[in-house]
DOVO-297898 format. One record per residue (C-alpha): residue in one letter; residue number from 1; x, z, y. Coordinates in pm, 1 decimal, decimal comma. Layout:
N
   residuo   num          u          w          v
         a   NUM          X          Z          Y
...
//
This chain:
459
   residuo   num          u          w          v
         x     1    -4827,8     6668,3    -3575,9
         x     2    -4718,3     6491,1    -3866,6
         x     3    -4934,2     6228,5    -3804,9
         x     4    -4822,6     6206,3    -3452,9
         x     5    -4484,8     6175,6    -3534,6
         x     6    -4543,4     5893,6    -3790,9
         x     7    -4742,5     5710,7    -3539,3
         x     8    -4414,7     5712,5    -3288,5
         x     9    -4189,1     5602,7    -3590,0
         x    10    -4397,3     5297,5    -3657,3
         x    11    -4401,1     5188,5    -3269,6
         x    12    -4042,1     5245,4    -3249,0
         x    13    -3999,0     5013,4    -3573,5
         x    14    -4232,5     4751,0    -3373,5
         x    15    -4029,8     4741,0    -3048,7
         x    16    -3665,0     4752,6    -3229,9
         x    17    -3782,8     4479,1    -3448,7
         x    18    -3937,8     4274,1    -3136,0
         x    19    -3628,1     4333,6    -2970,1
         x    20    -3423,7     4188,0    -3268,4
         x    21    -3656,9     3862,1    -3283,7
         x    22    -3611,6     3803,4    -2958,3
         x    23    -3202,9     3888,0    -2982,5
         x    24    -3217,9     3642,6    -3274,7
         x    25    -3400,9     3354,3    -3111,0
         x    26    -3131,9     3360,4    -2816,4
         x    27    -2842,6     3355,8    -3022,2
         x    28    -2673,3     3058,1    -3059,0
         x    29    -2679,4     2888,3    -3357,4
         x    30    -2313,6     2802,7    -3502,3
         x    31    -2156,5     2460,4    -3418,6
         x    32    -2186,6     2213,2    -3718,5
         x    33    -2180,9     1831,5    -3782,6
         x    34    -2426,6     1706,8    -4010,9
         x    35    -2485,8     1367,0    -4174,7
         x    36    -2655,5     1097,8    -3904,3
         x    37    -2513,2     1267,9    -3609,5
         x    38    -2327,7     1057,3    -3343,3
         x    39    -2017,1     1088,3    -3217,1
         x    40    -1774,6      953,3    -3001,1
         x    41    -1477,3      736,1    -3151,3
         x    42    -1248,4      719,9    -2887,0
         x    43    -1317,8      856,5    -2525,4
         x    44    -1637,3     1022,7    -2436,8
         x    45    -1897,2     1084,7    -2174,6
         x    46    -2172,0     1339,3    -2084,1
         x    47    -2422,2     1284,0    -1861,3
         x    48    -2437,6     1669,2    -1674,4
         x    49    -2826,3     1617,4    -1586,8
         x    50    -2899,5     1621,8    -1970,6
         x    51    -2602,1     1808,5    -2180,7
         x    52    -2627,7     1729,2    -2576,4
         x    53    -2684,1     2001,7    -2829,9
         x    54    -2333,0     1957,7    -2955,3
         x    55    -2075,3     1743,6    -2797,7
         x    56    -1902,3     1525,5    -3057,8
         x    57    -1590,3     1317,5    -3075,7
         x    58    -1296,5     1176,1    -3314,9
         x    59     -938,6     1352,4    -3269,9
         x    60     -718,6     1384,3    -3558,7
         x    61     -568,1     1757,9    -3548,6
         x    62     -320,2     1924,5    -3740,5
         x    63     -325,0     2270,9    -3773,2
         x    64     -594,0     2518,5    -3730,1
         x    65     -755,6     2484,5    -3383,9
         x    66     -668,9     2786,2    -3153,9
         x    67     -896,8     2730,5    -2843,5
         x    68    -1004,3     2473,6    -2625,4
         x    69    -1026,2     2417,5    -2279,5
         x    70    -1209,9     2165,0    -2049,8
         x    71    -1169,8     2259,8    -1672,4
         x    72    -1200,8     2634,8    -1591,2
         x    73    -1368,4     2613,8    -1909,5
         x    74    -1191,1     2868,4    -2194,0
         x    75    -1378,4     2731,3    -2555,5
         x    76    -1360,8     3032,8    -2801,6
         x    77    -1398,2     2970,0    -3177,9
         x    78    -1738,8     3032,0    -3228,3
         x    79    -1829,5     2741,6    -3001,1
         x    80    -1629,1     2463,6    -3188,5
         x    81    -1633,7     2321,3    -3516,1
         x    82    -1358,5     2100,4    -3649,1
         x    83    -1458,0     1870,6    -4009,2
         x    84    -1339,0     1563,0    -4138,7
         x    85    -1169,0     1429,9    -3832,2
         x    86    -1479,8     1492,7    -3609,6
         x    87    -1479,8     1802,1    -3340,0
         x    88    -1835,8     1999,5    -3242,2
         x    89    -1812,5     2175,6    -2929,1
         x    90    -2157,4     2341,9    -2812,4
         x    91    -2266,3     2178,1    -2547,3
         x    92    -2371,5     2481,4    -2343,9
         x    93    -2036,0     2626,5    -2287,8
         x    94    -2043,4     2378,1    -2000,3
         x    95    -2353,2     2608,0    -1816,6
         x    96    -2289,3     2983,1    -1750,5
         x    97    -2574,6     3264,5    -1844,1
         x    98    -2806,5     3156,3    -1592,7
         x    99    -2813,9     2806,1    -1655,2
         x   100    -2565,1     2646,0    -1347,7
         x   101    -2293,8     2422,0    -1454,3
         x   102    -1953,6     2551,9    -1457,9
         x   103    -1825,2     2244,2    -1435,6
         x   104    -1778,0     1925,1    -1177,2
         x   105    -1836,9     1555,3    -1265,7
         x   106    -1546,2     1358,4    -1280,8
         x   107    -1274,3     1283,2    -1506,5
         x   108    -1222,3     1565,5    -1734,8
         x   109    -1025,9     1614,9    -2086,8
         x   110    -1060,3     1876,0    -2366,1
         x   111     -748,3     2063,8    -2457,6
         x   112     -672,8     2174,7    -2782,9
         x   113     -473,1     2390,5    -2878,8
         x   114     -328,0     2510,9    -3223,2
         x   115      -60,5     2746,9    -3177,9
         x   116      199,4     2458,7    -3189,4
         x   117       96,7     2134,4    -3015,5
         x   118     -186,4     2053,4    -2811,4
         x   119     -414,2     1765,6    -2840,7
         x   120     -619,2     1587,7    -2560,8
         x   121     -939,8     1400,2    -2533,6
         x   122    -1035,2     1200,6    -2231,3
         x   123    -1414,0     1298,2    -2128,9
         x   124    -1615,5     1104,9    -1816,9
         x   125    -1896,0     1377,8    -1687,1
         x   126    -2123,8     1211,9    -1472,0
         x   127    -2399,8     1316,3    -1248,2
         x   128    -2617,0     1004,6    -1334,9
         x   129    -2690,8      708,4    -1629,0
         x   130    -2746,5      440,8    -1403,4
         x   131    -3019,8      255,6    -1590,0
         x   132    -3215,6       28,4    -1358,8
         x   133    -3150,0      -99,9     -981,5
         x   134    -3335,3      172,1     -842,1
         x   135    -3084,1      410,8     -961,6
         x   136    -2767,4      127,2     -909,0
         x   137    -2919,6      177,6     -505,0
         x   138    -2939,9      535,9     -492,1
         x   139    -2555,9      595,9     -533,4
         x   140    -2596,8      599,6     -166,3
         x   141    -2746,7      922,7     -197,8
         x   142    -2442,7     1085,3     -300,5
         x   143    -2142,3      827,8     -276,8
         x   144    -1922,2     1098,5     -381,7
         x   145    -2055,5     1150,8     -743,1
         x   146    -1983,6     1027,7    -1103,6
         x   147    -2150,7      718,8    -1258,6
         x   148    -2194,5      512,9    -1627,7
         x   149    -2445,9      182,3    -1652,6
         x   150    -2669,4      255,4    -1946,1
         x   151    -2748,9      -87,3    -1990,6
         x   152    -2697,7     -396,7    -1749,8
         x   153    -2852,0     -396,8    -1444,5
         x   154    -3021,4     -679,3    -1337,0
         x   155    -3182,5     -736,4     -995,0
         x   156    -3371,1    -1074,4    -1029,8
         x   157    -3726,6     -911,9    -1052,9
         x   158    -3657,5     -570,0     -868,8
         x   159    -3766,2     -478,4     -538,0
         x   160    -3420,9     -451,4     -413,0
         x   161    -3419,7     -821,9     -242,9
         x   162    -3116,1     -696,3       14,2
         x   163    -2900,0     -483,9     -162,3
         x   164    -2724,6     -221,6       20,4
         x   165    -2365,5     -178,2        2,9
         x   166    -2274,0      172,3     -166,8
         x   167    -2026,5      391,1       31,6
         x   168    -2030,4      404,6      422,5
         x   169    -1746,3      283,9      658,3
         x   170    -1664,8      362,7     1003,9
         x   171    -2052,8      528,2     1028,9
         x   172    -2174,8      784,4     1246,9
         x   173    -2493,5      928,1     1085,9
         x   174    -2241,9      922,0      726,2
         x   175    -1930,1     1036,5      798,1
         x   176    -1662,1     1056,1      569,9
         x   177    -1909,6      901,9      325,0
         x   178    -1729,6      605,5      173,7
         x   179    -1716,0      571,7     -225,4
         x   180    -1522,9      859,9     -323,7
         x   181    -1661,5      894,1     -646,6
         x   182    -1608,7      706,0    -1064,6
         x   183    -1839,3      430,6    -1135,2
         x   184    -1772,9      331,8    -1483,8
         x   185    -1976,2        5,2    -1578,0
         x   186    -1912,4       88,9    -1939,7
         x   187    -1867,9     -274,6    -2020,6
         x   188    -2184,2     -357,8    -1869,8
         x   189    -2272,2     -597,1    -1628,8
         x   190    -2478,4     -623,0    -1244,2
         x   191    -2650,9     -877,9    -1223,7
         x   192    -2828,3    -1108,2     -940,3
         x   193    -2781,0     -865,8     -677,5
         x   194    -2810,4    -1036,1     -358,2
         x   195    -2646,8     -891,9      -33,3
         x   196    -2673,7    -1023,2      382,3
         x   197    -2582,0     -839,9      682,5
         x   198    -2849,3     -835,3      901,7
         x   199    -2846,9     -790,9     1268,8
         x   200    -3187,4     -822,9     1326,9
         x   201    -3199,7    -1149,9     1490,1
         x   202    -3423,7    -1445,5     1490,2
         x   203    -3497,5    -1518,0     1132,8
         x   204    -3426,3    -1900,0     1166,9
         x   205    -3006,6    -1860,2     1251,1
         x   206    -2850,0    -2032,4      964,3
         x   207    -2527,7    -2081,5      907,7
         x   208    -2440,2    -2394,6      678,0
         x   209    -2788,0    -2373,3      548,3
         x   210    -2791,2    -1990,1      481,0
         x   211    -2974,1    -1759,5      670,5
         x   212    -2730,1    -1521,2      858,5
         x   213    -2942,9    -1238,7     1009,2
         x   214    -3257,2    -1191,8      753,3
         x   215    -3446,9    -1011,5     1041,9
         x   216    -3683,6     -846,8      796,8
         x   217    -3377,9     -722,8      627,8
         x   218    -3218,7     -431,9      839,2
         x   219    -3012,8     -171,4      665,0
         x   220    -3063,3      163,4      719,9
         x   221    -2744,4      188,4      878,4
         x   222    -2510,0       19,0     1111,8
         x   223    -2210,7       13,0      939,1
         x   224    -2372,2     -169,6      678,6
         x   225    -2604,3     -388,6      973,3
         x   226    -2268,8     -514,6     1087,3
         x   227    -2146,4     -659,5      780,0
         x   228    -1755,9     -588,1      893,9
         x   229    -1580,6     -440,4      542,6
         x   230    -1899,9     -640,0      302,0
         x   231    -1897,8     -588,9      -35,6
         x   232    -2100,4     -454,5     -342,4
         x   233    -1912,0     -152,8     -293,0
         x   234    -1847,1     -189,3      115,3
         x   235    -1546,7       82,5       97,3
         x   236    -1354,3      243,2     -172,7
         x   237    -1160,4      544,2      -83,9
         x   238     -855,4      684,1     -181,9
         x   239    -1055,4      888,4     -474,8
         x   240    -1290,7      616,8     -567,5
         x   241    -1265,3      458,5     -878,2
         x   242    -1482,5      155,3     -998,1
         x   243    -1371,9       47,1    -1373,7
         x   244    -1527,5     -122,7    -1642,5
         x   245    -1790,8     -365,3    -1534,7
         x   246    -1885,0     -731,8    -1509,7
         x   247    -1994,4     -906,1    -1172,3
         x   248    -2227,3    -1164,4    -1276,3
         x   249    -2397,2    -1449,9    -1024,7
         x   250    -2417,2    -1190,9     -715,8
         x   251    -2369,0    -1321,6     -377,0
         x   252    -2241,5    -1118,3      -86,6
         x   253    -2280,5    -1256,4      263,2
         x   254    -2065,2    -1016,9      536,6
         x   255    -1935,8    -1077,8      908,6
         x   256    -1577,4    -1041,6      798,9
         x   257    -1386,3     -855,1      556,7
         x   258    -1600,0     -985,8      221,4
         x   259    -1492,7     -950,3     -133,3
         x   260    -1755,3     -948,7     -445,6
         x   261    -1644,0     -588,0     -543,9
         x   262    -1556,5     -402,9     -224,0
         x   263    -1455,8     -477,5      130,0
         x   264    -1220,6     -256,7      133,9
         x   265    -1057,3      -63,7     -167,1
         x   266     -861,7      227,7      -91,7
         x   267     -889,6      351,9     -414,5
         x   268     -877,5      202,8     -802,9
         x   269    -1057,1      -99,1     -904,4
         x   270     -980,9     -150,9    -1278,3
         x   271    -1051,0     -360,6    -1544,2
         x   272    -1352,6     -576,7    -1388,5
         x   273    -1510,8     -919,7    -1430,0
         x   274    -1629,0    -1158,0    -1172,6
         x   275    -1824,2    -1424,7    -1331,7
         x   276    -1809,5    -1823,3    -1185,8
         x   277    -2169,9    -1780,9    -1042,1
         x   278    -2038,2    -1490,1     -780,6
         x   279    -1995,4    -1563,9     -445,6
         x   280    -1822,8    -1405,1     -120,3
         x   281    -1901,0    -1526,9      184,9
         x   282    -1766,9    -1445,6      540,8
         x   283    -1876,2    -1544,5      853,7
         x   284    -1556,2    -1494,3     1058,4
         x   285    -1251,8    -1361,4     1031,3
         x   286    -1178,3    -1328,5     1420,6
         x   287     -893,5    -1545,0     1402,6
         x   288     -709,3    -1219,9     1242,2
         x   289     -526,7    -1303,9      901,8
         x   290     -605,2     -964,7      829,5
         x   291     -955,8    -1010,5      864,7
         x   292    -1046,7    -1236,2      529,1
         x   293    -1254,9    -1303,9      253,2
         x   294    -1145,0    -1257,1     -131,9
         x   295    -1321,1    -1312,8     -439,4
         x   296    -1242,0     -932,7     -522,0
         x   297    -1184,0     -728,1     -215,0
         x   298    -1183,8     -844,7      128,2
         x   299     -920,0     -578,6      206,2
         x   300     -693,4     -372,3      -42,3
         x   301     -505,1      -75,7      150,8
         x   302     -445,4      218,5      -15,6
         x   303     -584,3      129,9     -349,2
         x   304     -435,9      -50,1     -654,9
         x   305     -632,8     -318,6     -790,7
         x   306     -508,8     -416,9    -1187,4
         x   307     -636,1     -585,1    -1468,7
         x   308     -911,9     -772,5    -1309,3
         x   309    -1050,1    -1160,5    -1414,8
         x   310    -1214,8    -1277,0    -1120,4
         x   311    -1387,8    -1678,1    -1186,3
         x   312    -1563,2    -1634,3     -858,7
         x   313    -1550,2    -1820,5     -540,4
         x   314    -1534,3    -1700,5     -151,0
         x   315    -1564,0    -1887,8      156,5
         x   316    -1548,5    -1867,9      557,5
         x   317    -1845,9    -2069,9      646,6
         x   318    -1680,6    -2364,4      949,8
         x   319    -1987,4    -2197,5     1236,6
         x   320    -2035,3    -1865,5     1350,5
         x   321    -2341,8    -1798,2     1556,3
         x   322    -2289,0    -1480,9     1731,2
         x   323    -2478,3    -1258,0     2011,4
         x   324    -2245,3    -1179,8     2383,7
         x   325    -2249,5     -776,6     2302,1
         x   326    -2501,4     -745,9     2602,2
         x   327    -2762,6     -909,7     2429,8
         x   328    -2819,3     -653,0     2163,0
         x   329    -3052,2     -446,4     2327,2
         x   330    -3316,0     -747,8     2472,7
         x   331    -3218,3    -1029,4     2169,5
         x   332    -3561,6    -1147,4     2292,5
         x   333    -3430,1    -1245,4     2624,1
         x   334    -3038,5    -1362,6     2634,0
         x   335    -2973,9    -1692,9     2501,9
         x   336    -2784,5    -1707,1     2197,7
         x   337    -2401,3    -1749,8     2232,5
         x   338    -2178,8    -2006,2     1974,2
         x   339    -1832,6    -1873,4     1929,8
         x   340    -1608,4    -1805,5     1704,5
         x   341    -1574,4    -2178,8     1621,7
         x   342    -1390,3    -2189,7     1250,2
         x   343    -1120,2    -2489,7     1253,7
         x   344    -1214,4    -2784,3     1017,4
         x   345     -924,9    -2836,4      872,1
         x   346     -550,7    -2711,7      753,7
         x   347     -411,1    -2421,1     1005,8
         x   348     -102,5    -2502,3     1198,3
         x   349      227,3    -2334,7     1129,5
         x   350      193,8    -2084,1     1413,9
         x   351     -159,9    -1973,0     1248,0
         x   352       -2,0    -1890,4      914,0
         x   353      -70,3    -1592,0      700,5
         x   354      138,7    -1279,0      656,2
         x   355      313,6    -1469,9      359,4
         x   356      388,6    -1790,0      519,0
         x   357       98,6    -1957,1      278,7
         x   358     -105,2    -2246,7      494,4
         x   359     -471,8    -2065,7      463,7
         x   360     -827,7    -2075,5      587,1
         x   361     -864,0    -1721,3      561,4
         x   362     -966,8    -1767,0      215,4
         x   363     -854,4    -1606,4      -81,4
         x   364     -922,4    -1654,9     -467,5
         x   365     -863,1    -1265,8     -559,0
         x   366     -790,1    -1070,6     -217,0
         x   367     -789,6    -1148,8      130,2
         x   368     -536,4     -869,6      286,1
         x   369     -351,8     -600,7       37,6
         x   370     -154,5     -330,3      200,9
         x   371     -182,5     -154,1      -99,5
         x   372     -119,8     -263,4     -483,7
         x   373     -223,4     -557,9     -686,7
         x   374     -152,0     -621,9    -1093,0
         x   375     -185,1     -809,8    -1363,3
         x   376     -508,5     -982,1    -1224,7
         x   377     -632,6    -1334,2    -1266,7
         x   378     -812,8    -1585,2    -1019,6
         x   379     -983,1    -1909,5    -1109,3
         x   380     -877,3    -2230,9     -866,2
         x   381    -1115,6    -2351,2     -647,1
         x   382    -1127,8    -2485,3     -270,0
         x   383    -1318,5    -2422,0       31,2
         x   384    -1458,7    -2713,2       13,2
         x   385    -1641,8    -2705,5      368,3
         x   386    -1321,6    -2594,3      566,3
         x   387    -1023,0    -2730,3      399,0
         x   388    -1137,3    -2918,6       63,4
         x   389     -784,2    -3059,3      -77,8
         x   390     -616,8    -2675,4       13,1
         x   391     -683,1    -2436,9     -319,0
         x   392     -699,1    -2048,6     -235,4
         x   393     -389,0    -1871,4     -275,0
         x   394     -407,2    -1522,2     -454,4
         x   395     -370,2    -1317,9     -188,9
         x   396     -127,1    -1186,7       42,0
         x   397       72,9     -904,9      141,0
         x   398      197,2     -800,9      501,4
         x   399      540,9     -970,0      566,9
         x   400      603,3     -830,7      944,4
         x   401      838,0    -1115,5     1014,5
         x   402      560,3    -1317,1      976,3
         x   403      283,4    -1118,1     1136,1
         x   404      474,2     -869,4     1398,9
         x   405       81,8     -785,5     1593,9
         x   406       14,4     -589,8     1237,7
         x   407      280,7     -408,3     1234,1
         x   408      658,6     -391,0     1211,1
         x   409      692,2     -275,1      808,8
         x   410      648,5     -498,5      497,8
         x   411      391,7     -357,0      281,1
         x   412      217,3     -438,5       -6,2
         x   413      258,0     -566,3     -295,4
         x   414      118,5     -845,3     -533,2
         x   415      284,1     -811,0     -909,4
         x   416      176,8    -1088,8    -1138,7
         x   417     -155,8    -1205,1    -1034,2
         x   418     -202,7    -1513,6    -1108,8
         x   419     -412,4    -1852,4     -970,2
         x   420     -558,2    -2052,5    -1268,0
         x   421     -790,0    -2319,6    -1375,7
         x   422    -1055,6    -2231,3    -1602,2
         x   423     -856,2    -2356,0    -1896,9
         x   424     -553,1    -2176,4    -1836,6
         x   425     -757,4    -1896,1    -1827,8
         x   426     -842,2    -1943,7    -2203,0
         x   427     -484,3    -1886,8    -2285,6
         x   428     -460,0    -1545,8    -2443,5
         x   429      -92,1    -1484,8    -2368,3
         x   430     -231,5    -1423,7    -1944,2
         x   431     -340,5    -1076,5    -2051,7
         x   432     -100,9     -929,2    -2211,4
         x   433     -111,6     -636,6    -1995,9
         x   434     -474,0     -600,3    -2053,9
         x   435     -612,3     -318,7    -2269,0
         x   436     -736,6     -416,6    -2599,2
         x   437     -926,5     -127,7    -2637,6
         x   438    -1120,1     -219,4    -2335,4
         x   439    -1079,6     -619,8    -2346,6
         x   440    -1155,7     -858,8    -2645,5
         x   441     -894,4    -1125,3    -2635,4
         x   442     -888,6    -1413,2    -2846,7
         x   443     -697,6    -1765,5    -2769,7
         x   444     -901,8    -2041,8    -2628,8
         x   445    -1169,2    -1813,3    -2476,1
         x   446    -1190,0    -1575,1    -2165,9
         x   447    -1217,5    -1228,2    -2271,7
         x   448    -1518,8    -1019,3    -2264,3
         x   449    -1547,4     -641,6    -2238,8
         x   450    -1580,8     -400,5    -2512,1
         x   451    -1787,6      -95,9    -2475,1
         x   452    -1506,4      130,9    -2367,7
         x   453    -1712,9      439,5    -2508,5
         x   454    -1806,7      328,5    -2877,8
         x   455    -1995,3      574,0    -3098,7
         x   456    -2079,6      566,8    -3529,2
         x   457    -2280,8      789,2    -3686,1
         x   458    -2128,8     1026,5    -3960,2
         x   459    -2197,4     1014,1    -4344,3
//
């Protein structure tokens, strides 16, 4: 009996100890910052797909740290460690017990509280490190989500010879599907990324020597097919934000509506580059000043647009080879219509744009803003094919005196943006209103990004 009973003491010391292991092995282990570790120095970013150990930035607090919150998210003590100017939050607060995240991608901040004052960090959670064309293309797949470029992203040897334009406008099969999301370039560039609207027609139309319907080259979808609102991004909407990234030699070829960035921005470009090798090119623009071509967005309507250097050019080629809307269905068969005849040289007085500037349709920054322009700057340069001793204007806004068939209000606005040669552009004293914590500035050069997301390693 005695024996018995020992036996069941021992097996009950087995299973409570098992029972501890295993309690010990899923407890987490306490928040602390350690000498090689990285953190963030100013603003921050987690990618959600693969949450760090410990999250780990610089805030300088005073006072003994209450709680913190991030979202929905309530941070209690044991999660959070605060030394030496540098605060450890465990990274899987951000999951609940059974592994789901509990929070969205986006824009976030961490509040901090300490009884008295509360603190904020700024914190970018993103659904994907864009790290190679492949994954630049497959924002398509979810045009709503959160971006950061890894590195540059360079399409000169990738498979991706016809880019397709991220977000989706006026498209049945993707409704409601335009760019809705943050793509933050982190002060890194695209690259060589090539882009033609394609209606699938004979491959040898060319219009002033480029090929206008790459027949091999069909998007998946229409709205992108018809090239109308053509642009890396080809529409921006009223959440989208695209921030933080360099343009460099990538050449966008639409029907009408063209800018390097987006064809239409509805949303927030900020702080971008557009190098002097980028090129927008339209095809048309119907006759319709609001139908144009700018360096950085075809059309701006709801967005704001601010603190962008654009050194590209644009252009409305002079001939627009076009098929009579019957002839889509049996291209084979109807003979190819001309129209849409571009005029060779200055517009009249009675063809003027919504400002009263003589134009071609062409615009060094943007072609059409109902919406919000600042503190941008455009590098002068003709259309040299349509009207070569008449430089692009900026960009205009709709005066309805001027235009009365677009409407009967004055909108828009255009607040120091700027038309320069590529010397004036070395003059520091042009971007005053630029960040310095995102720009480098320096007299007698253009500026260049900075990584907006910095890290250092603690000692």
């Amino acid at each position: 009996m005695k024996k018995i009973l020992l036996n069941t003491l021992i097996f009950s010391s087995v299973i409570v100890g098992s029972m501890m292991l295993s309690s010990c092995n899923n407890v987490r282990r306490s928040v602390s910052l350690k000498n090689g570790d990285h953190y963030f120095i100013n603003n921050s970013y987690i990618d959600l797909n693969n949450i760090p150990e410990q999250i780990q930035f610089a805030i300088e607090i005073e006072g003994k740290i209450q709680d913190i919150s991030v979202g929905t998210i309530l941070i209690k003590p044991k999660d959070f460690n605060y030394r030496k100017g540098i605060l450890t939050i465990n990274g899987n607060v951000l999951k609940d017990e059974y592994g789901e995240l509990k929070i969205s991608s986006g824009d976030n901040r961490f509040e901090i509280f300490t009884g008295s004052t509360m603190y904020y960090h700024s914190c970018l959670m993103v659904d994907k490190v864009i790290k190679t064309p492949e994954d630049f293309q497959s924002i398509n797949n979810n045009p709503l989500g959160s971006y950061i470029l890894g590195n540059d992203i360079d399409f000169e040897n990738s498979n991706i010879t016809n880019f397709e334009p991220l977000g989706y406008a006026e498209s049945d099969s993707h409704y409601n599907q335009e760019f809705g999301g943050v793509f933050d370039g982190n002060g890194y560039a695209i690259k060589n990324l090539q882009t033609r609207y394609s209606l699938d027609g004979p491959e040898d139309d060319k219009v002033d020597g480029i090929d206008q319907y790459e027949g091999h080259f069909v998007f998946q979808d229409d709205a992108h097919s018809a090239g109308t609102q053509f642009g890396v991004f080809q529409s921006i909407s009223k959440s989208g934000i695209v921030r933080n990234v360099s343009f460099n030699n990538c050449f966008i070829f639409g029907k009408t509506i063209v800018g390097v960035v987006a064809g239409t921005n509805n949303g927030l470009i900020e702080n971008v580059f557009i190098d002097k090798n980028c090129q927008a090119i339209a095809a048309t623009h119907f006759y319709d000043d609001d139908c144009n071509v700018g360096t950085i967005a075809g059309i701006n309507g709801e967005g704001t647009i601010k603190n962008v250097i654009s050194m590209g050019t644009s252009k409305i080629v002079k001939n627009y080879i076009d098929y009579d809307d019957s002839a889509y269905d049996d291209l084979a068969t109807e003979e190819v219509e001309t129209s849409h005849n571009f005029w060779s040289g200055i517009k009249s007085e009675e063809n003027m744009d919504s400002n009263g500037l003589v134009s071609t349709g062409v615009y060094a920054g943007i072609g059409m803003s109902w919406g919000e322009a600042y503190d941008c700057v455009a590098m002068q340069f003709t259309n040299a094919s349509v009207a070569p001793n008449l430089y692009a204007p900026f960009g205009q806004t709709h005066l309805a005196i001027n235009k009365p068939s677009s409407g009967a209000e004055n909108t828009g606005l255009i607040s120091n943006c700027v038309v320069l040669t590529e010397d004036e552009m070395k003059n520091a004293s042009t971007y005053t209103k630029f960040s310095s914590a995102i720009w480098n500035i320096s007299e007698g050069t253009i500026p260049t990004f900075k990584n907006p997301y910095p890290t250092a390693k603690y000692h």
